[in-house]
N, C-alpha and C positions, 0 to 999 in steps of 0.2 A: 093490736094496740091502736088506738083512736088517738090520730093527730090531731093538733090545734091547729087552724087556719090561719096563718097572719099574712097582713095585708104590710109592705113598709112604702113611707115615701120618699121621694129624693134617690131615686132609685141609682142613680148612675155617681153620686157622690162618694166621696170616702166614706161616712158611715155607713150611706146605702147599700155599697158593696159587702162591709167587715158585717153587715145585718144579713144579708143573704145568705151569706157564710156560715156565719153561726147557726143559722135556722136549717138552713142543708144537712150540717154536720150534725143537729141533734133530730134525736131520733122519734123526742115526742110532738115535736112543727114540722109541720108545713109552708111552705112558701104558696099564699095563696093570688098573693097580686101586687101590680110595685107602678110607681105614681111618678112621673117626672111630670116639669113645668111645659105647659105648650110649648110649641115649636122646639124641642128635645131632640135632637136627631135619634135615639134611642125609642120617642115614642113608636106605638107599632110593634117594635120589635117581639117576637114570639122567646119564651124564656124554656127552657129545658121542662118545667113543670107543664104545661101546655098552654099557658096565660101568654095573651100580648101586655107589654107596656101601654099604660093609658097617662093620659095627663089631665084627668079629672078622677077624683076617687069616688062620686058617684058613678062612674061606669064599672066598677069592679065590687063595689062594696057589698055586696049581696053574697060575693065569694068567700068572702073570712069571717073568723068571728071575733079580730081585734088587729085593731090599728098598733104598730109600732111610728112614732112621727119625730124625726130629728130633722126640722125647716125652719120657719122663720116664724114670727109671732102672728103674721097674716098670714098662713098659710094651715099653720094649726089652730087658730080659731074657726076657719074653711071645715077643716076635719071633726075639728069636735062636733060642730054642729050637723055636721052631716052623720057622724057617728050616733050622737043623739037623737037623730031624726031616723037614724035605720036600725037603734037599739042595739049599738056594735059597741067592745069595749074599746078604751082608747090608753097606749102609754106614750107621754110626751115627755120628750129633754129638751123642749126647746126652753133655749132662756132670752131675754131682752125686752119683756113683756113692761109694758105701762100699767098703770094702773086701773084704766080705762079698759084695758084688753084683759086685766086678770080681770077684772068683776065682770066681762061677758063671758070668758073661760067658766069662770065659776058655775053660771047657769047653765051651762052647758053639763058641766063633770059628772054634777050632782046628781043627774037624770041616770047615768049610766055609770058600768063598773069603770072608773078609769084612774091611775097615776100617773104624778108629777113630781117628778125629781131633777135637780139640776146637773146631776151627774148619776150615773147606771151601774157603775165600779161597786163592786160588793166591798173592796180595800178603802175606798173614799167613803163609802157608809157607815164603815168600821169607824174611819176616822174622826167621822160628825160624833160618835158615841165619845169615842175617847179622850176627841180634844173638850168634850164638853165637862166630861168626867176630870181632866187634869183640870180647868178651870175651876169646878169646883173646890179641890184639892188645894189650889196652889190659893187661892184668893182675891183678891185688889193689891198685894204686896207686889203684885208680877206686873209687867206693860206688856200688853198684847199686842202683835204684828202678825199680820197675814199675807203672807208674800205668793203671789201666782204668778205661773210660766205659759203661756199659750204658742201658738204657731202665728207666721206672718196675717194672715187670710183672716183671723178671728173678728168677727165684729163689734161683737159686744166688749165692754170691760167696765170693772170689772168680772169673772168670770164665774158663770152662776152657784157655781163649788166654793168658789173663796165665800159669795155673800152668803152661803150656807153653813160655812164655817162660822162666820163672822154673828151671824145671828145665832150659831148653838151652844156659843162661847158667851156673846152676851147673853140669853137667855138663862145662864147657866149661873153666871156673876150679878145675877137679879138689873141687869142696866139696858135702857133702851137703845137701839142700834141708831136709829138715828138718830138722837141726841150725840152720842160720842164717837161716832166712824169721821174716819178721817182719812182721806182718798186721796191726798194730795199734799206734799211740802215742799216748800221753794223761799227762798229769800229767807230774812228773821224773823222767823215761827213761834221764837220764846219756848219757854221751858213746854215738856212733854206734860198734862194734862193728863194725872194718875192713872184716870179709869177711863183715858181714850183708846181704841181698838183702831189700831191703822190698818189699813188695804190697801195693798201695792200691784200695781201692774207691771209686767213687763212681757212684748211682744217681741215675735224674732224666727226664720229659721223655721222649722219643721216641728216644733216643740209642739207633741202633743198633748201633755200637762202635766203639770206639777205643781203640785200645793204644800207649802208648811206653815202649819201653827206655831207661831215660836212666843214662850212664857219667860221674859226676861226679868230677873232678879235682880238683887246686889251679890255681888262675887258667883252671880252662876245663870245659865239660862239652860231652860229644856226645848229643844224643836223638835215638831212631832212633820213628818214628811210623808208625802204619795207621791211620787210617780209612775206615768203612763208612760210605757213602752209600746205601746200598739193603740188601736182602738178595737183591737177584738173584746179586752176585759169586756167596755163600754155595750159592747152589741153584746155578748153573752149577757151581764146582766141584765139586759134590755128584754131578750128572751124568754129569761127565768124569770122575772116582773110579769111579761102575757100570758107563759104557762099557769101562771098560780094567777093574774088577774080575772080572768074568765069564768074562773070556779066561783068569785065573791057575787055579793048582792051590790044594786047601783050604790055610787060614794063614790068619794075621792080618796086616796092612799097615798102610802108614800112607800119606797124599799125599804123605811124600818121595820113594814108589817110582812114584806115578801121575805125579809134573811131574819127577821124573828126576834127583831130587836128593839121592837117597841114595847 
């Protein structure tokens, strides 16, 4: 059987680890090279597979044939472009991107097979489907709220799962997100604003994540929930996204096309 090559970076982080994992444990990857930040105490270091740690991904990229990248929004625009310059595919979860950074991201993707998703969980993908599908269902009768859980360390917020939630809900109820999102209430707010979609943060603790869509009525509300107990889902998905990315022609994807639910 003919392994896939994958390259991950952030090598010595929590995902980096629960990503080596996964790819060890299945049986159609290979670990082909793993990327920490200069001055790493990890760079160097030689890996079971017979690879050193590098802290540049052009000194390895010639090894794999697809980037897995959970880093920063500067650091995966680094990657993409280097993957596009060496004709490598790429899957990123990074979220926190400007708008400035997705439109050079974008020149980038287009060149090569590559996806972007704000969460890798095959359960939170489901979720985009079904909260979008209860939206439709339920109608403008309901007030939308989207409430996410994170751990302390998190930087970004909201977190890139809610604002995908949040956009497949609006999308769904025909209303633009930014016109009606609403991230924030304090003092006298006045009455809730029908077809407003709130976004809530809350940090704290080790909370690896938690999302629920809640459709509140008169006399009754539905909440639809995900929670993350580990981050291995996160890296499995992540894997099963490069096994089937590698097979497509250049473009950009998303996991509705990897679990077949687009």
């Amino acid at each position: 059987m003919t392994m896939t090559k994958i390259i991950i970076t952030g090598f010595n982080g929590r995902m980096g680890q629960a990503l080596a994992q996964a790819i060890r444990e299945n049986p159609q990857a290979t670990l082909a090279g793993a990327i920490e930040r200069p001055g790493h105490s990890q760079v160097g270091q030689k890996e079971a597979e017979g690879f050193e740690v590098v802290d540049d991904l052009e000194k390895c990229i010639n090894a794999g044939e697809v980037v897995i990248d959970f880093s920063s929004p500067e650091a995966s625009l680094k990657h993409a472009a280097i993957c596009a310059q060496h004709n490598k595919a790429i899957v990123i979860r990074t979220t926190g991107f400007n708008e400035s950074q997705k439109k050079e991201l974008q020149s980038y993707l287009k060149k090569i097979p590559s996806l972007m998703a704000p969460n890798m969980s095959v359960g939170v993908n489901v979720l985009f489907q079904v909260a979008a599908e209860a939206a439709r269902l339920l109608g403008d009768d309901y007030h939308v709220e989207i409430i996410e859980a994170h751990h302390a360390k998190k930087k970004d917020a909201p977190s890139g799962t809610a604002l995908g939630l949040a956009e497949s809900v609006a999308s769904a109820l025909k209303r633009n997100l930014k016109e009606v999102a609403n991230y924030h209430r304090e003092g006298l707010t006045g009455e809730r604003p029908q077809k407003e979609i709130g976004i809530q943060t809350l940090r704290g603790g080790d909370i690896v994540g938690d999302h629920t869509v809640l459709f509140a009525g008169t006399g009754e509300r539905l909440e639809l929930t995900h929670r993350a107990t580990s981050r291995q889902n996160f890296a499995q998905g992540a894997v099963r996204a490069a096994l089937w990315l590698v097979k497509q022609k250049p473009g950009l994807y998303s996991m509705k096309e990897v679990l077949g639910l687009a």
